[in-house]
Structures are given as structure tokens and as C-alpha cells.
C-alpha atoms as an extended CHARMM CRD file, in Angstrom:
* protein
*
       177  EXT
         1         1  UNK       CA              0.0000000000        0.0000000000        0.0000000000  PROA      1               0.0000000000
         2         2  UNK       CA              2.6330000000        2.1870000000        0.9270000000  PROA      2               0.0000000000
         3         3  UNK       CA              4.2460000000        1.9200000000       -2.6170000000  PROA      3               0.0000000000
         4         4  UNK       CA              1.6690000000        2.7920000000       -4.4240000000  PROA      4               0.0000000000
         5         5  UNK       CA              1.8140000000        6.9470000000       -3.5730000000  PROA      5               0.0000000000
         6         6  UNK       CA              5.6880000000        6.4300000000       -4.0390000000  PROA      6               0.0000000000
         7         7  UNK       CA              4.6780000000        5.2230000000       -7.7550000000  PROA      7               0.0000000000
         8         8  UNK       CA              1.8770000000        8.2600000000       -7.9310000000  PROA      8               0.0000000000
         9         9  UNK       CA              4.4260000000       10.5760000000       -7.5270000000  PROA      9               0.0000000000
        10        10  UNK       CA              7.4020000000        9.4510000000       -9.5120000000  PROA      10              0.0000000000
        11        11  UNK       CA              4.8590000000        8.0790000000      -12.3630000000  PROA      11              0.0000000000
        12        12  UNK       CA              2.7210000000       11.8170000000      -12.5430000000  PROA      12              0.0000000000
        13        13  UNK       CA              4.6950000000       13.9000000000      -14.3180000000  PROA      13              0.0000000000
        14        14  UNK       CA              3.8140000000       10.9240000000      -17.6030000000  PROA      14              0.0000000000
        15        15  UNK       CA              0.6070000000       11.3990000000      -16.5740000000  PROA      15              0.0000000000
        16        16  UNK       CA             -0.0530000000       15.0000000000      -17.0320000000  PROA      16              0.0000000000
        17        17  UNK       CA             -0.7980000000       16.3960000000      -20.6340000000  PROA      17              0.0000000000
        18        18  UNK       CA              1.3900000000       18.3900000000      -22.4430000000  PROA      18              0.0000000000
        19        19  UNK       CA             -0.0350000000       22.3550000000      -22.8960000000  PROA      19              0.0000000000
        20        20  UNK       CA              1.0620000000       23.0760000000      -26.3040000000  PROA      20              0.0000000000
        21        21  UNK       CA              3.7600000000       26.2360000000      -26.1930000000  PROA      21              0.0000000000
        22        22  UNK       CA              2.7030000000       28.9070000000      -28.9620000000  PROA      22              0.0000000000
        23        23  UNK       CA              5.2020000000       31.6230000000      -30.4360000000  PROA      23              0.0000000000
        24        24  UNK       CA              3.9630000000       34.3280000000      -32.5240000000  PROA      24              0.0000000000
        25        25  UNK       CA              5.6910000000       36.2020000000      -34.8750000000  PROA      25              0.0000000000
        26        26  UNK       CA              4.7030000000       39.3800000000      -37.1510000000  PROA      26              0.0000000000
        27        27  UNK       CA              5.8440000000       42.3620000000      -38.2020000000  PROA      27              0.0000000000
        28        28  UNK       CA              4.3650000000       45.5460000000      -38.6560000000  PROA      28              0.0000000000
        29        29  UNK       CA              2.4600000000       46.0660000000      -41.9600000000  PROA      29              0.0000000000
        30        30  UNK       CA              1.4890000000       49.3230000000      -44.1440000000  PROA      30              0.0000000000
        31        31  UNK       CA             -1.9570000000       50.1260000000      -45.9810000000  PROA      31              0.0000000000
        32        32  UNK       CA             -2.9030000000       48.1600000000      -48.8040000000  PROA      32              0.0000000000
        33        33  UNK       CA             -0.1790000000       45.1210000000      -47.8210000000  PROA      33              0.0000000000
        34        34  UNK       CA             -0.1060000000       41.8100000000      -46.8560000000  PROA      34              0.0000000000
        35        35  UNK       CA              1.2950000000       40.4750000000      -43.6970000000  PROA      35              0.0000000000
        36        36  UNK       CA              2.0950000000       37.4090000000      -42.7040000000  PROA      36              0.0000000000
        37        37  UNK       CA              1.6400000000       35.6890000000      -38.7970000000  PROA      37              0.0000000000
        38        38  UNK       CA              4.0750000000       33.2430000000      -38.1200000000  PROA      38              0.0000000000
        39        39  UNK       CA              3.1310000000       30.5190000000      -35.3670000000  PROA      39              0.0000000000
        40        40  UNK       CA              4.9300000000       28.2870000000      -34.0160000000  PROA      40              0.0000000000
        41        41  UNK       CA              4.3080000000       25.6910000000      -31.9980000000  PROA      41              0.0000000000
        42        42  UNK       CA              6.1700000000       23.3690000000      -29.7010000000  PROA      42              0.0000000000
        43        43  UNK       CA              5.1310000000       20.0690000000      -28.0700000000  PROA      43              0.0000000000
        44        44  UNK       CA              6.8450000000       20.3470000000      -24.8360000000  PROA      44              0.0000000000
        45        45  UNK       CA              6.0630000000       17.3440000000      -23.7480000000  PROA      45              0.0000000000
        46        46  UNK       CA              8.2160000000       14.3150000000      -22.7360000000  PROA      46              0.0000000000
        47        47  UNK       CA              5.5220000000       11.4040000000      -23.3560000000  PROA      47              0.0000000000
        48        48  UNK       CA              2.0510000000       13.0180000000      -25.0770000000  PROA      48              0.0000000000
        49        49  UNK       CA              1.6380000000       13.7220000000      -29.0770000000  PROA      49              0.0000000000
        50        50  UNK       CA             -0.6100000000       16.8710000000      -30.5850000000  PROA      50              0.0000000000
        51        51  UNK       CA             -3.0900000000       15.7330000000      -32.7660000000  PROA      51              0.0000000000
        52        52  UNK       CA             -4.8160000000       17.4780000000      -35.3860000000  PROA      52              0.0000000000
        53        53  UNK       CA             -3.6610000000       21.1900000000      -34.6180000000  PROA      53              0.0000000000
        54        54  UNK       CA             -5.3120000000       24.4470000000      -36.4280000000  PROA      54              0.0000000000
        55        55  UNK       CA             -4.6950000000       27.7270000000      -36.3700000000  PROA      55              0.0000000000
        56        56  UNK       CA             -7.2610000000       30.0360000000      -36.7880000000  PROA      56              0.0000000000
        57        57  UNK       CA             -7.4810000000       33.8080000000      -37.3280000000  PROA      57              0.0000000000
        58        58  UNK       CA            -10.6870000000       34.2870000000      -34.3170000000  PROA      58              0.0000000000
        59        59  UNK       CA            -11.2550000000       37.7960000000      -34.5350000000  PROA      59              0.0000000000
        60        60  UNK       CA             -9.6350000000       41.2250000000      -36.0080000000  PROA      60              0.0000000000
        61        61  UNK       CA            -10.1500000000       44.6990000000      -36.4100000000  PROA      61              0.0000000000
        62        62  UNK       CA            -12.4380000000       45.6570000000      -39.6760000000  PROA      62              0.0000000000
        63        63  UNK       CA             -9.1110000000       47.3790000000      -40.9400000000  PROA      63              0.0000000000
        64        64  UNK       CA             -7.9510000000       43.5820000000      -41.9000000000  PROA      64              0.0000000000
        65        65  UNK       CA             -9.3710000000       41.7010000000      -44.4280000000  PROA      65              0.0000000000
        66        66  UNK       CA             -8.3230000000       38.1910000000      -43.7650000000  PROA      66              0.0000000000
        67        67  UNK       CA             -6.2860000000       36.1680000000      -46.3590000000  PROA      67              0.0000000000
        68        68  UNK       CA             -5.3310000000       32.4630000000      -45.0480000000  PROA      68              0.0000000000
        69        69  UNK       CA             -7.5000000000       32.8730000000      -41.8080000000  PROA      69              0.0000000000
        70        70  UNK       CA             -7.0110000000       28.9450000000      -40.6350000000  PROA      70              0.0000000000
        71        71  UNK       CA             -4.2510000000       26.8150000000      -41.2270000000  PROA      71              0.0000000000
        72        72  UNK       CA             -3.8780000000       22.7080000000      -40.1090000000  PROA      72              0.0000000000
        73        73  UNK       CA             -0.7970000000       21.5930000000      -38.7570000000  PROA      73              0.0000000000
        74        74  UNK       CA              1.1870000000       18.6200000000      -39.1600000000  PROA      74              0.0000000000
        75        75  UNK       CA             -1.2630000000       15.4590000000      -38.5960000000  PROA      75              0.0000000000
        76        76  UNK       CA              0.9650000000       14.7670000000      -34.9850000000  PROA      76              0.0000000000
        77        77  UNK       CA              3.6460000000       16.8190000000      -33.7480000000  PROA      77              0.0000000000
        78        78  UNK       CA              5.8170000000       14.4480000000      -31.4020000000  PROA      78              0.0000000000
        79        79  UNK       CA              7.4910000000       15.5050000000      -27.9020000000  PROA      79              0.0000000000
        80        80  UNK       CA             10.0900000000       18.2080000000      -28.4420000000  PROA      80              0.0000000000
        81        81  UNK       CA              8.9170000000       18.9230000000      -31.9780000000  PROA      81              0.0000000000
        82        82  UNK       CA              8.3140000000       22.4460000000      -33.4050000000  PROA      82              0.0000000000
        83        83  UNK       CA              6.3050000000       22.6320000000      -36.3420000000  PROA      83              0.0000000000
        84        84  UNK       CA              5.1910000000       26.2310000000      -38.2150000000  PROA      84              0.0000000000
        85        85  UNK       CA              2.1720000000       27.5670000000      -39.3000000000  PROA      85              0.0000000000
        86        86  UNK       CA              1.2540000000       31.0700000000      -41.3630000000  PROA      86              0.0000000000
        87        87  UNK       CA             -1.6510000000       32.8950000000      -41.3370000000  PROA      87              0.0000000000
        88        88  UNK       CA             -2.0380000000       36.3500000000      -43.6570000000  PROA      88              0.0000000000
        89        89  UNK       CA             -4.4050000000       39.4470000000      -43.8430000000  PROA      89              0.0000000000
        90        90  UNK       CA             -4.2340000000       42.2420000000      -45.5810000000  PROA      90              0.0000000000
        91        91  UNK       CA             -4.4800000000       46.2160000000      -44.2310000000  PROA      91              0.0000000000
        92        92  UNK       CA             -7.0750000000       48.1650000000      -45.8920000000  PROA      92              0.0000000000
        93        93  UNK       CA             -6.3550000000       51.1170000000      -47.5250000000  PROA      93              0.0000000000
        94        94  UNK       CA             -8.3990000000       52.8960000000      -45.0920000000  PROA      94              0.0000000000
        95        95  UNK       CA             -6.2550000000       51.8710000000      -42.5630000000  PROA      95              0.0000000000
        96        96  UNK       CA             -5.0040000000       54.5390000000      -40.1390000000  PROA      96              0.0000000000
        97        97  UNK       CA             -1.9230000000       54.4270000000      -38.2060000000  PROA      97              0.0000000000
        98        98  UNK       CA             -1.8890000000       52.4240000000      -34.8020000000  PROA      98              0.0000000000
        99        99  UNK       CA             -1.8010000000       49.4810000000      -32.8130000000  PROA      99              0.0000000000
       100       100  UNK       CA             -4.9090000000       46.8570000000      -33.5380000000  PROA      100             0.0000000000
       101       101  UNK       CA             -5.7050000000       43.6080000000      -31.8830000000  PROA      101             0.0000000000
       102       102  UNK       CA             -5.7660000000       40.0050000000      -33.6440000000  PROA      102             0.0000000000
       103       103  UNK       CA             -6.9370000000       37.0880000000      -31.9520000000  PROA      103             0.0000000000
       104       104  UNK       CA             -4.9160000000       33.9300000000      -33.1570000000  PROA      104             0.0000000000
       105       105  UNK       CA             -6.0310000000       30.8450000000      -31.5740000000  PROA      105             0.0000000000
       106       106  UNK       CA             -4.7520000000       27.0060000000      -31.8120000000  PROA      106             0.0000000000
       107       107  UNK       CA             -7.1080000000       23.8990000000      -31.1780000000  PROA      107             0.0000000000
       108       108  UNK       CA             -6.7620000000       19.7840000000      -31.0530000000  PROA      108             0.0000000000
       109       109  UNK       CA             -5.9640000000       16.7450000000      -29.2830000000  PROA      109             0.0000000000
       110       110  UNK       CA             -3.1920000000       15.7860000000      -26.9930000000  PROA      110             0.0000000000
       111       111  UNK       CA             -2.1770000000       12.8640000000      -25.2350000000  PROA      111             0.0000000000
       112       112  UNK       CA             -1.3390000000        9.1110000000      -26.1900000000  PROA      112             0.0000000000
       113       113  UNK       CA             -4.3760000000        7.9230000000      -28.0430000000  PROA      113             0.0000000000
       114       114  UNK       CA             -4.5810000000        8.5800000000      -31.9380000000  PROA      114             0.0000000000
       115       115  UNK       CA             -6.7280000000       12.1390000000      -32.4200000000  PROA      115             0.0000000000
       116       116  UNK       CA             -5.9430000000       12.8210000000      -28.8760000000  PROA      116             0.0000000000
       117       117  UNK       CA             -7.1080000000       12.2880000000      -25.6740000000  PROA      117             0.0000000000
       118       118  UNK       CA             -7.6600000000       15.4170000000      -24.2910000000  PROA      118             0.0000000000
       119       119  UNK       CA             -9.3700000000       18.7490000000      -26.4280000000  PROA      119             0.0000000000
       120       120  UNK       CA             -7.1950000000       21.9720000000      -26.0040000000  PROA      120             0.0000000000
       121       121  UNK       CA             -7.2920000000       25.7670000000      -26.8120000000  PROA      121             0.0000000000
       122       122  UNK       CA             -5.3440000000       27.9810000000      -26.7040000000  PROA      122             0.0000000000
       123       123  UNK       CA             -6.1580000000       31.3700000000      -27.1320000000  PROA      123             0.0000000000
       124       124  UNK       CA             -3.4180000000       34.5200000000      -27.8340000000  PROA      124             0.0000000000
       125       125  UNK       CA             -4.3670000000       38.0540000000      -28.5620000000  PROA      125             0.0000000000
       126       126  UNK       CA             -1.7800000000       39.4550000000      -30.2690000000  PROA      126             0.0000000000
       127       127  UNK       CA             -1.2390000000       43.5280000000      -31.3060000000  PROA      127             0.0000000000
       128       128  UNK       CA             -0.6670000000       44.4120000000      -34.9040000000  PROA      128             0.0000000000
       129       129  UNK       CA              0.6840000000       48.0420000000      -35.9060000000  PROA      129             0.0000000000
       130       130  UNK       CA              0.1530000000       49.8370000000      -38.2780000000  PROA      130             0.0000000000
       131       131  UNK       CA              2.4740000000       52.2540000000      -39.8410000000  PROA      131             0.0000000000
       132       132  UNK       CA              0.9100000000       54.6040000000      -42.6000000000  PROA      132             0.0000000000
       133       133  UNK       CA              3.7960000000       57.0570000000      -44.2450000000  PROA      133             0.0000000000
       134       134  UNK       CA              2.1620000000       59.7060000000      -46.0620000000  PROA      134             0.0000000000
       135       135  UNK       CA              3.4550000000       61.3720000000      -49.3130000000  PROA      135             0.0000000000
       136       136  UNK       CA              4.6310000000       65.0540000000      -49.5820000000  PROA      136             0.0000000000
       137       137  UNK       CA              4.5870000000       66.4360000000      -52.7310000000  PROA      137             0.0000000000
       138       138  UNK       CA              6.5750000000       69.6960000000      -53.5610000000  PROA      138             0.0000000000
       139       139  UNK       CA              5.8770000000       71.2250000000      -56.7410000000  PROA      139             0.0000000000
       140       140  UNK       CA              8.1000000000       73.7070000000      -58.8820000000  PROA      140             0.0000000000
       141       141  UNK       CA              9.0260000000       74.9070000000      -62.0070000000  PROA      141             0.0000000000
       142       142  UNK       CA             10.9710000000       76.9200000000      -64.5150000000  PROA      142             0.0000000000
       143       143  UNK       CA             10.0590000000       79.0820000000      -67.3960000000  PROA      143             0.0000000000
       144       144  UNK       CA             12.7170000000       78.0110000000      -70.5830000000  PROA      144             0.0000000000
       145       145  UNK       CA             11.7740000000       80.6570000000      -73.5100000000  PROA      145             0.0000000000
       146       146  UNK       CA              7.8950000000       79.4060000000      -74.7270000000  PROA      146             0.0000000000
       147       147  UNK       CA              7.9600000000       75.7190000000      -71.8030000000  PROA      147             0.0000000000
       148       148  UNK       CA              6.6850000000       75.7060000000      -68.7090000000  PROA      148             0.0000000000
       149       149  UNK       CA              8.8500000000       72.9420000000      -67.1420000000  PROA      149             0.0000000000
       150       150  UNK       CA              7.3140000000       71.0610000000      -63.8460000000  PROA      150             0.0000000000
       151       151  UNK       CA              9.3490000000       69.2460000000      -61.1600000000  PROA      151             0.0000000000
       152       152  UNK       CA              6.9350000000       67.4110000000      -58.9220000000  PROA      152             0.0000000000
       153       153  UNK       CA              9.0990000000       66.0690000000      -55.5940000000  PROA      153             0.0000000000
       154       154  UNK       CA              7.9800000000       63.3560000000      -53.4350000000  PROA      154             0.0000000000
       155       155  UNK       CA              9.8270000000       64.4170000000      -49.8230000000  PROA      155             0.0000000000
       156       156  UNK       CA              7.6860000000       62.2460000000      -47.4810000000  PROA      156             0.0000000000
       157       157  UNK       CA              7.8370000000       59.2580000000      -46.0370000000  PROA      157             0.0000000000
       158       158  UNK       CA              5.4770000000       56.6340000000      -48.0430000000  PROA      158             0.0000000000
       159       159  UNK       CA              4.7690000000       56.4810000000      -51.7690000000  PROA      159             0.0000000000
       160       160  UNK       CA              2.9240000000       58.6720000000      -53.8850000000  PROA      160             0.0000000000
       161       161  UNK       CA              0.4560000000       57.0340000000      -56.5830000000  PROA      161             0.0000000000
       162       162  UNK       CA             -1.7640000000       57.6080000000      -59.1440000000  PROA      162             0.0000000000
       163       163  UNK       CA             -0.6140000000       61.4610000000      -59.5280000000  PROA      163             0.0000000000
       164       164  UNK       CA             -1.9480000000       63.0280000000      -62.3540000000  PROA      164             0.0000000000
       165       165  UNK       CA             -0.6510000000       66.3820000000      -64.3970000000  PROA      165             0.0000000000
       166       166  UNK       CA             -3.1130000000       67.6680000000      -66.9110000000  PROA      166             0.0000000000
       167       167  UNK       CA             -1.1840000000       70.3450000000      -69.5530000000  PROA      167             0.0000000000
       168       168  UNK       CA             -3.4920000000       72.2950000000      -71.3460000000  PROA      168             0.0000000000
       169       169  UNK       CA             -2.0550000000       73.3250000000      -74.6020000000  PROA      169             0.0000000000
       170       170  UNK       CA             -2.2690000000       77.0910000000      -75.3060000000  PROA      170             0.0000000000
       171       171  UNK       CA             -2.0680000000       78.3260000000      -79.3500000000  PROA      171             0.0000000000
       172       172  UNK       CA             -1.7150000000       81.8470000000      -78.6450000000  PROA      172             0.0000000000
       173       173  UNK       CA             -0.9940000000       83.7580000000      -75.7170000000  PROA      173             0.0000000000
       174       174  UNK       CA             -1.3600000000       87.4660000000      -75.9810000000  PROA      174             0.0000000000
       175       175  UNK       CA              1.2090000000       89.9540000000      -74.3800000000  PROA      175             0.0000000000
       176       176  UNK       CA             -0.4850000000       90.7950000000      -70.9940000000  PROA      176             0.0000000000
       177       177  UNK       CA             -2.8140000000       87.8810000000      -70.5740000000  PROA      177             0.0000000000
């Protein structure tokens, strides 16, 4: 009787399930680009497998427009295994600059029997900022004889598109006008 807490105790730590470990990884992202999450996760266990793992994109801020929202894992990952998932979304255009939340979450089996014994969830909220670098145009221009000639400068920080110049053609110009 007496041996059988003695084999409790050295026998529990093979009896406990293994809590998956999850490391996320993203960068920041600009309007109108695609960013990628990278997870990954790590069996930490000694004895118990993961079965069936997914990633999933839970919840984000109406600035993202999910891409790749879920994402299955490796069929088992094995004690002291790593394996990598990526999940993308795209900022809207709209998007301002900031910090926004993204809920990433990861869900299956664990333990000895095939599919798992044991459901888990884990569930990480994870900040995504935004960065938004606005153009600065400067405009100028010189006068050579009968051409007007227009310098248009970009000397901000993000990109300037679809600029348009209109030149409107002139056939006579009269002295004073």
C-alpha cells in the first residue's frame, strides 16, 4: 500500500498532458499590404503527441481583411517537436496608423491515443501596428523661352500614386494675358 503513492508521484509527471507552447511572430504592416503571422508551436512534452492542430485567425479589427484565416498543422507533432504555421491578412487602404488587436487561436488533441485524448485551446491576442507614411509632394518649375517645365518632388515618407498632371495646350498667348 505504501508503494503505491511512491509510484503516484514518480509516475505523474507521464501522466499529465502536455499544454502546447505557442510563439507568434509578425511584423508591422502598411496600408494596402499583406502580412504574414508566423506561429509556431512546440510540443513540450516528454511522453504526449498533438493531434490534429489548427490555427485560426478568431477575430480582427475591420481594418484587416483576412487572407489564409485557418491553417492545419502537421497530422501529430511528437514531444520536443516544433512545427510552423502562417496565417495572412491584408491592411485596408483605409487603414489609419496604430496598434490593432488580432486574436490567433490554436485547437486539437493531446495525449497518447490517436486524435488525442484530451481537447485543447489555446487562445493569444496578439497587437498588430500599423504604420501609414504619407506622401509630400513639392511642386516647382521653370520658365525656358515658350515651356513651362514642372518638377513634382515626393519628400515624405510613403509612396505617392496615381498622380496626375493635366497640360493644357495654349495656341496663342497674348502679351499681358
Amino acid at each position: 500500500m505504501r508503494g503505491l503513492p511512491l509510484f503516484l508521484i514518480l509516475f505523474l509527471p507521464l501522466l499529465q498532458e502536455a499544454t502546447p507552447e505557442m510563439r507568434v511572430d509578425v511584423g508591422s504592416v502598411e496600408p494596402n499590404e499583406v502580412a504574414v503571422i508566423r506561429v509556431a508551436i512546440t510540443n513540450p512534452s516528454s511522453a504526449d503527441l498533438l493531434w490534429n492542430s489548427v490555427l485560426r485567425i478568431e477575430a480582427a479589427h475591420p481594418y484587416f481583411v483576412l487572407i489564409q484565416s485557418e491553417y492545419v498543422l502537421s497530422p501529430q507533432i511528437k514531444p520536443g517537436q516544433t512545427d510552423i504555421g502562417e496565417l495572412t491578412f491584408q491592411a485596408s487602404r483605409e487603414a489609419e496608423a496604430g496598434n490593432y488587436p488580432l486574436t490567433v487561436t490554436l485547437s486539437g488533441g493531446v495525449g497518447v491515443c490517436e486524435e488525442g485524448c484530451t481537447p485543447y485551446f489555446i487562445e493569444k491576442e496578439i497587437s498588430i501596428k500599423v504604420i501609414r507614411n504619407e506622401p509630400e509632394i513639392e511642386v516647382s518649375h521653370t520658365v525656358e523661352g515658350t515651356k513651362i517645365v514642372i518638377t513634382l518632388k515626393n519628400t515624405g515618407e510613403g509612396k505617392a500614386q496615381s498622380i496626375v498632371c493635366d497640360g493644357v495646350p495654349i495656341a496663342v498667348l497674348q502679351p499681358g494675358e
